[in-house]
C-alpha positions as CSV (number, residue, x, y, z in Angstrom):
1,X,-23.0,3.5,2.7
2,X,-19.5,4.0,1.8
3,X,-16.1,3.4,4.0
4,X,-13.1,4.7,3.3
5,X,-9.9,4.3,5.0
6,X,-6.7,6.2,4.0
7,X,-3.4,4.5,5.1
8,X,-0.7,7.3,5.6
9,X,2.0,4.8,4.8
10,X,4.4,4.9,7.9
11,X,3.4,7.6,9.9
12,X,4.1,5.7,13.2
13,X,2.9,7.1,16.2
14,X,6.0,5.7,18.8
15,X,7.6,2.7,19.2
16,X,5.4,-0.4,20.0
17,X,6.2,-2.5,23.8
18,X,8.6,-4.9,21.9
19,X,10.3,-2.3,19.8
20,X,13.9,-3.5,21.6
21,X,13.8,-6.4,19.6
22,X,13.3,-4.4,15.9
23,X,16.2,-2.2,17.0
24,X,14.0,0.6,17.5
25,X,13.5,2.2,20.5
26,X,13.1,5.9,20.8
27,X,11.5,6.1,17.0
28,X,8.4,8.5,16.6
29,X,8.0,9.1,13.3
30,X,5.3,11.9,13.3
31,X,7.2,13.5,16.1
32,X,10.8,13.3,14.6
33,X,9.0,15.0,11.4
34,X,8.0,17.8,12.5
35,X,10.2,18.5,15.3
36,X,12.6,19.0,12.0
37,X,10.5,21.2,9.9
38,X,7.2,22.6,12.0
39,X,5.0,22.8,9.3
40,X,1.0,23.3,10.9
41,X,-1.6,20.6,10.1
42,X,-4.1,22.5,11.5
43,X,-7.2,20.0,10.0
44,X,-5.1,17.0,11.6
45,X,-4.8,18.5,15.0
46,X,-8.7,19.3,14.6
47,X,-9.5,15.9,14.3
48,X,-7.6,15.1,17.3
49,X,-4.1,13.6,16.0
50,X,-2.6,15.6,18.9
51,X,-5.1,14.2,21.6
52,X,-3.5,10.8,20.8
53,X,-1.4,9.4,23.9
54,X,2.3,9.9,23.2
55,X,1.7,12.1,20.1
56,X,3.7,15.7,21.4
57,X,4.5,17.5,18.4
58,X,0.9,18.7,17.8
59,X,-1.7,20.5,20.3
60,X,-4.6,18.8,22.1
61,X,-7.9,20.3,21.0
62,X,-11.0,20.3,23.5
63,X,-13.4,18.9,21.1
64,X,-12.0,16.7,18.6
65,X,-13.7,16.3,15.6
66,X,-12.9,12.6,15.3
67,X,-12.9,9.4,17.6
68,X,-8.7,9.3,18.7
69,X,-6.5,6.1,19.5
70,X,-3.8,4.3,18.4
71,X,-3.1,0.5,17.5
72,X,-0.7,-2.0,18.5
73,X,0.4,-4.3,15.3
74,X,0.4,-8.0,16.7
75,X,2.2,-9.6,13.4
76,X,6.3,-9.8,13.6
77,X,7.0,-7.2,11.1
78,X,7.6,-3.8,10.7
79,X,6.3,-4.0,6.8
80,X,4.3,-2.9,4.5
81,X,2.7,-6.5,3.6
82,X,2.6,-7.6,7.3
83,X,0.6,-4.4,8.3
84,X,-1.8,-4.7,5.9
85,X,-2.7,-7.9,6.0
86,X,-3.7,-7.5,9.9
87,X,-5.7,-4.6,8.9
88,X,-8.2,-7.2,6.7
89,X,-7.8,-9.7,9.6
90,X,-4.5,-11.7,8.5
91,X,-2.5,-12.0,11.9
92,X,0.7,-13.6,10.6
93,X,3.1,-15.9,13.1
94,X,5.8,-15.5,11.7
95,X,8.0,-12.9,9.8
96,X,8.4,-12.5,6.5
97,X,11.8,-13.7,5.4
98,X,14.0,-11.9,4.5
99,X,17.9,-11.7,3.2
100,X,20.9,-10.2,4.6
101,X,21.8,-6.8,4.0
102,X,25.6,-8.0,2.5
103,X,27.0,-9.2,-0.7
104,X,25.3,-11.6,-2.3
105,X,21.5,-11.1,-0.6
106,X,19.5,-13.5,-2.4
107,X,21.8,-17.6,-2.4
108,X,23.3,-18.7,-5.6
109,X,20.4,-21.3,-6.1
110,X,17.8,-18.3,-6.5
111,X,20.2,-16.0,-8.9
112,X,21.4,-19.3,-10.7
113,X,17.5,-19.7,-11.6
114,X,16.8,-16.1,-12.3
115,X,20.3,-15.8,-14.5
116,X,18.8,-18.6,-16.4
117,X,15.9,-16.1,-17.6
118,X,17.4,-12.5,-17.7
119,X,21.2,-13.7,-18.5
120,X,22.5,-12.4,-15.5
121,X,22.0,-9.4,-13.4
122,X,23.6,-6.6,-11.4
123,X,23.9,-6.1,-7.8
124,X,21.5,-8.0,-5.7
125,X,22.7,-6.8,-2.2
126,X,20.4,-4.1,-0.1
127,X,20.2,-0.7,-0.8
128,X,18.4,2.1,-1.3
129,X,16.8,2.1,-4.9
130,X,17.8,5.8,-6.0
131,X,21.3,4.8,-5.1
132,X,22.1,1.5,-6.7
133,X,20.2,3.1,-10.2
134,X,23.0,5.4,-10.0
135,X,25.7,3.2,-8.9
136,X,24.5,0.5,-11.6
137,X,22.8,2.1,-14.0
138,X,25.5,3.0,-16.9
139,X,26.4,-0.6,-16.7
140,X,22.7,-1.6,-16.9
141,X,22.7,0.1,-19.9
142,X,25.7,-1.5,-21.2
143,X,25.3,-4.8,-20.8
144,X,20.9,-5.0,-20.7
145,X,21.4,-6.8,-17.3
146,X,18.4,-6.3,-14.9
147,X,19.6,-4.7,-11.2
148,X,18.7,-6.7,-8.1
149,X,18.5,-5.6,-5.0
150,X,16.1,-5.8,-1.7
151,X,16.2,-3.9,1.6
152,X,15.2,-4.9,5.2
153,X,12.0,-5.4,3.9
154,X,11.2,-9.2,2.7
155,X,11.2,-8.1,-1.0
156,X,13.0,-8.8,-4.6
157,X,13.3,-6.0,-6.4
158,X,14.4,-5.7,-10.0
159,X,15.2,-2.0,-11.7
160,X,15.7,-1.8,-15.3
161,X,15.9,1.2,-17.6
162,X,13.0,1.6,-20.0
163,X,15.6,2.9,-22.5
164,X,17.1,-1.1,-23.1
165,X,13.9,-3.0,-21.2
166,X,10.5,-2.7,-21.8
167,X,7.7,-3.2,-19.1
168,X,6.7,-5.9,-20.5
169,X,10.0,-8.0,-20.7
170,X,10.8,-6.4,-16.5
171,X,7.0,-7.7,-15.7
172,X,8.1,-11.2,-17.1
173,X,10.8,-11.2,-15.5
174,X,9.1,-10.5,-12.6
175,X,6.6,-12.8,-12.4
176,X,9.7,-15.3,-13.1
177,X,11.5,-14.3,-10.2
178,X,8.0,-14.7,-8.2
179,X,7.7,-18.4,-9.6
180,X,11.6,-18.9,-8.2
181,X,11.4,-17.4,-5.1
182,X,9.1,-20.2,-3.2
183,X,9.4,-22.2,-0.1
184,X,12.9,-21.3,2.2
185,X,13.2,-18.5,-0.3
186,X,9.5,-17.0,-0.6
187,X,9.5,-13.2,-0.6
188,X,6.5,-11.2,0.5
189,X,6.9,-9.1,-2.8
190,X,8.6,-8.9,-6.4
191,X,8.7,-5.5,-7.0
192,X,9.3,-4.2,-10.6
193,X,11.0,-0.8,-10.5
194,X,11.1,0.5,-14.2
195,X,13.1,3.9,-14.2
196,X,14.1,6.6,-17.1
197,X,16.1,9.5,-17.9
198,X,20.8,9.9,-18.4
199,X,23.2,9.3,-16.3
200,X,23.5,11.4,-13.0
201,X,19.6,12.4,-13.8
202,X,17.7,9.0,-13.7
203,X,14.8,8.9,-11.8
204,X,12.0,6.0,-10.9
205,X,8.7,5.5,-13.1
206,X,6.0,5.7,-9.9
207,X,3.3,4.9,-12.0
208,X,4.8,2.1,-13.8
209,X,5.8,0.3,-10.6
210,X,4.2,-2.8,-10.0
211,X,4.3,-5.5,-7.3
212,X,4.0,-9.3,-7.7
213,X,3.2,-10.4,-3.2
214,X,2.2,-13.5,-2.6
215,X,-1.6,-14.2,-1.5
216,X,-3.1,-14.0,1.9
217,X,-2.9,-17.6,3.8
218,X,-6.7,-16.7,4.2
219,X,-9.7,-15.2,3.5
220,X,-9.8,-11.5,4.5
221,X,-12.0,-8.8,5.0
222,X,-12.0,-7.8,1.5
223,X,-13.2,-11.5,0.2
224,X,-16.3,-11.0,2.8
225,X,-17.2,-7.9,1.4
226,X,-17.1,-8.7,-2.3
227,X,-19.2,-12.0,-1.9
228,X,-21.8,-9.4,0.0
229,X,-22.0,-7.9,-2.8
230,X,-20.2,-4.6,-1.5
231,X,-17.8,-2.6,-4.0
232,X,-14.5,-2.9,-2.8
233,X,-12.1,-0.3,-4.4
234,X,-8.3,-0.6,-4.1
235,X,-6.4,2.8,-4.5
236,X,-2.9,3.1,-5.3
237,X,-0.3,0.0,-4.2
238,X,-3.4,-1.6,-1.9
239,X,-4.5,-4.0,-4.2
240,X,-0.6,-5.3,-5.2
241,X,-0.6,-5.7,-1.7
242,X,-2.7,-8.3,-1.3
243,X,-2.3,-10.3,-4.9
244,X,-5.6,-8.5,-6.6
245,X,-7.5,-10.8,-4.2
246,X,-11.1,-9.3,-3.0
247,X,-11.3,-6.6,-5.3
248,X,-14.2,-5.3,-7.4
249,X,-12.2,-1.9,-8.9
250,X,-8.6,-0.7,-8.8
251,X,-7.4,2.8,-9.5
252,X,-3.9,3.6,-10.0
253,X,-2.5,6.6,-8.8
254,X,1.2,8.4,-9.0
255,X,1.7,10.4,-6.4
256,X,-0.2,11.1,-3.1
257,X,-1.8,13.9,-3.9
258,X,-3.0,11.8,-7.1
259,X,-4.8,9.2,-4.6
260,X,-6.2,11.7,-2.5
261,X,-7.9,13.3,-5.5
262,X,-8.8,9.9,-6.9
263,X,-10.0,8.9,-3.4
264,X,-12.4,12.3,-3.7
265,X,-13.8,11.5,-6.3
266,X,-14.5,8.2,-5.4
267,X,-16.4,9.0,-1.9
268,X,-18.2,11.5,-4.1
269,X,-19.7,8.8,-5.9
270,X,-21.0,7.3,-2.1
271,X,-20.5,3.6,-3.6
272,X,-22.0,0.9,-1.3
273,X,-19.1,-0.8,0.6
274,X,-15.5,0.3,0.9
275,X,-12.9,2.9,-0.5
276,X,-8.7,1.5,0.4
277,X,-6.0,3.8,-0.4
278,X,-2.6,3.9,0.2
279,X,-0.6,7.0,0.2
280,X,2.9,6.1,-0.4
281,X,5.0,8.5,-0.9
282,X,5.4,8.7,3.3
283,X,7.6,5.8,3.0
284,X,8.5,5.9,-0.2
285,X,10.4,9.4,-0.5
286,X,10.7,10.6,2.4
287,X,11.0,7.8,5.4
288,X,13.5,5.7,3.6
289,X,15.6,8.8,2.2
290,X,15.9,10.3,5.9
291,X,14.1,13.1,4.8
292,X,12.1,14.8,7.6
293,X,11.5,18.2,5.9
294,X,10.1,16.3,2.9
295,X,8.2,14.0,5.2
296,X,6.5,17.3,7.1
297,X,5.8,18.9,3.6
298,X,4.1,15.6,2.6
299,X,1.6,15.6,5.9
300,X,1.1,19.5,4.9
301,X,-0.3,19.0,1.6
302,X,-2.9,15.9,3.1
303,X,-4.0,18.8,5.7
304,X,-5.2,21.0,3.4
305,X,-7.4,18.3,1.4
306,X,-9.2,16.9,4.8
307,X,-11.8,19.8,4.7
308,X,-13.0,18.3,1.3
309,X,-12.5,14.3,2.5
310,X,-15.0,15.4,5.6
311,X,-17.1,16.8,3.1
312,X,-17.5,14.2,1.0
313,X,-18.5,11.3,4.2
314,X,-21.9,10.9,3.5
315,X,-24.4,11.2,5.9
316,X,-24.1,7.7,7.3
317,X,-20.0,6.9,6.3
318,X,-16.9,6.4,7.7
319,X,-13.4,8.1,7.4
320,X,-10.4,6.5,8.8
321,X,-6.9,7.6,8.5
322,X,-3.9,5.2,9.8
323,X,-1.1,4.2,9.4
324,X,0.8,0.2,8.7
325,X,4.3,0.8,10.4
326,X,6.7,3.5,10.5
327,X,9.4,4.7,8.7
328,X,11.0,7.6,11.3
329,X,12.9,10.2,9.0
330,X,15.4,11.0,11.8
331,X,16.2,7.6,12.5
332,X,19.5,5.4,12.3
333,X,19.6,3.4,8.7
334,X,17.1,3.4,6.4
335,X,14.8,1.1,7.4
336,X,10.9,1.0,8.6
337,X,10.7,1.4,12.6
338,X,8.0,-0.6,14.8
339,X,5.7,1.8,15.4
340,X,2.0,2.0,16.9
341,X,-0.3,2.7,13.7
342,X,-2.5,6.2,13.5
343,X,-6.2,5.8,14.4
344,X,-8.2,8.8,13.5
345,X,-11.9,8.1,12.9
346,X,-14.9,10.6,11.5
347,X,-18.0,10.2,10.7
348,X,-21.1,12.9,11.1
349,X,-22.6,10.0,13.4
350,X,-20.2,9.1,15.3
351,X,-19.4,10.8,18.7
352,X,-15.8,11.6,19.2
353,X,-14.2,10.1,22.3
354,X,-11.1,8.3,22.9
355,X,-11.0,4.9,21.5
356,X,-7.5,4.0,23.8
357,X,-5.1,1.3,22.4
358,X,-6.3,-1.2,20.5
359,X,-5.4,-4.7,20.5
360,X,-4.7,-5.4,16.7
361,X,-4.5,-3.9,13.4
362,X,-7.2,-6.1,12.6
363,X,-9.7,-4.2,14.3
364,X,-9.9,-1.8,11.3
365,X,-11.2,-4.5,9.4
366,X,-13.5,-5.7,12.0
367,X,-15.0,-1.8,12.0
368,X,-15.4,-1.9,8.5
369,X,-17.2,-4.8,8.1
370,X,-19.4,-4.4,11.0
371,X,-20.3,-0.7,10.0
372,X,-21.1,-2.4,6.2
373,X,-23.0,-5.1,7.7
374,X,-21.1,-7.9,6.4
375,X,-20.4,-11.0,8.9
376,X,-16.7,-11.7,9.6
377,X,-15.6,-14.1,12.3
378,X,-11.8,-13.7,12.2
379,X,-9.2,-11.8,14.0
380,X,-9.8,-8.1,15.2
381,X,-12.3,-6.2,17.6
382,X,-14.8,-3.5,16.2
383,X,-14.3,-0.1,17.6
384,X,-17.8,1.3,16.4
């Protein structure tokens, strides 16, 4: 029996209860989207996206083709670590830390330490990564020095052109920064963000991205399943996400449309145990750029591939499509909002009906192991 769940990275479905204290009030990403650019996701609102409690923006359906909910995220965060860690049963208690948003981000001990590896290094305040490549870029090329920089996320990112630094040398110096960033100053993520082309044209290498996070506190879902014996295939950024930890394949993808094809092909396959892809390009283009059109177009183009995920199920799976934050288009700044996650559930088995509010993330994990018939005793409720 195979499982697959597709995270649509931040398609948040409304602010969560304690939303006030994120700054967030008001955000809907799905909503904001496609109140901006109504583009019709007419296999979505089949399943029953619009049948979801506070969802507006598309039309209820009498007979949903999948089971319909949302979920409340119970870790502090409004991240892309935090939210997927509770999906595989890692409730954290506190955030993530992170840095301020101001000149200098990161403390003179940490860039000290990290000047004594690269020889110094441009920026490191927050930004948005398309924007400080062009700010800093001609002088990256100039003088060879890596770009720092994070966001209200808790990570330490590092752009370098390809052109002066290879992959290799910007991995090193990842994994360097990783090795420095410990304790008071732990990061959830190192994120090397190699990127190509001339001034006034550069543009990010998606598929050469790669992220360094820090391990789970715990064992997670994914550890039960491999020791059962179960495949457990990470697709796209999932397995950075949680440090390669519980994996038995991982596919890398470069685009979304890339993982959903790569995700067809693997529940064509019907492998026994789990299928985790993460579809990034939400978040990554679109949320953080303020670019609700774009963000529209991008749930489009999943729409029209659903007919061929239902038909590749199985008999006896599971296809679940959520969602780890949000990331509203429309929204002040350019930050990730605190938003309920997506919770759309099919399966030729299973009987549609609404499965209300959950309690946790976690509960997708829970469902997954319960449906693969692997014990797991931690956090989160099954829903099946």
């Amino acid at each position: 029996m195979t499982v697959t769940v597709i995270v649509l990275d931040s398609v948040g479905l409304g602010a969560l209860p304690d939303a006030e204290a994120f700054g967030d009030v008001g955000a809907h990403t799905l909503d904001h989207a496609l109140e901006v650019s109504r583009v019709n996701l007419p296999h979505f609102t089949d399943l029953g996206l619009g049948n979801i409690p506070g969802v507006t923006s598309l039309a209820n359906v009498e007979k949903p083709l999948a089971a319909y909910g949302k979920m409340l995220e119970v870790s502090p965060g409004k991240d892309t670590t935090t939210g997927h860690w509770e999906f595989m049963g890692v409730v954290l208690e506190h955030a993530f830390k992170t840095f301020p948003p101001d000149y200098p981000s990161f403390p003179k001990v940490v860039m000290d330490a990290f000047d004594k590896v690269t020889a110094g290094h441009l920026g490191n305040y927050a930004a948005s990564g398309t924007e400080i490549i062009e700010e800093l870029g001609v002088k990256h090329l100039e003088t060879r020095k890596p770009i720092v920089y994070t966001s209200a996320d808790s990570v330490f990112q590092i752009a370098c052109h390809t052109d002066v630094v290879s992959l290799e040398q910007l991995y090193d110096w990842c994994k360097a920064a990783r090795g420095i960033l410990q304790g008071e100053y732990s990061v959830a993520r190192v994120i090397a963000r190699p990127f190509q082309g001339q001034p006034g044209a550069f543009e990010r290498i998606g598929t050469a991205r790669k992220d360094f996070s820090v391990s789970p506190p715990h064992t997670t879902v994914l550890d039960r399943l491999k020791e059962a014996g179960k495949e457990v295939i990470g697709v796209g950024k999932i397995p950075d996400i949680y440090n390669h930890q519980g994996f038995t394949q991982e596919v890398k993808t470069s685009s979304n449309l890339d993982g959903l094809e790569k995700t067809l092909e693997l529940m064509k396959q019907q492998p026994d145990g789990f299928i985790f892809t993460n579809l990034v390009e939400f978040d990554s283009l679109y949320g953080h750029r303020r670019n609700p059109e774009g963000y529209a177009r991008a749930l489009k183009d999943v729409d029209e591939r659903i007919p061929d995920l239902l038909n590749a199920v199985g008999e006896q799976g599971l296809l679940i499509f959520t969602s780890d934050h949000g990331n509203d288009p429309t929204w002040k700044g350019t930050d990730h909002t605190r938003e309920y996650g997506m919770l759309l559930v099919y399966g030729p088995q299973l009987k549609a009906h609404h499965l209300g509010i959950r309690e946790s993330f976690a509960d997708i994990g829970a469902t997954v192991a319960k449906v693969l018939d692997v014990s797991w005793s931690g956090a989160g409720s099954s829903f099946i």
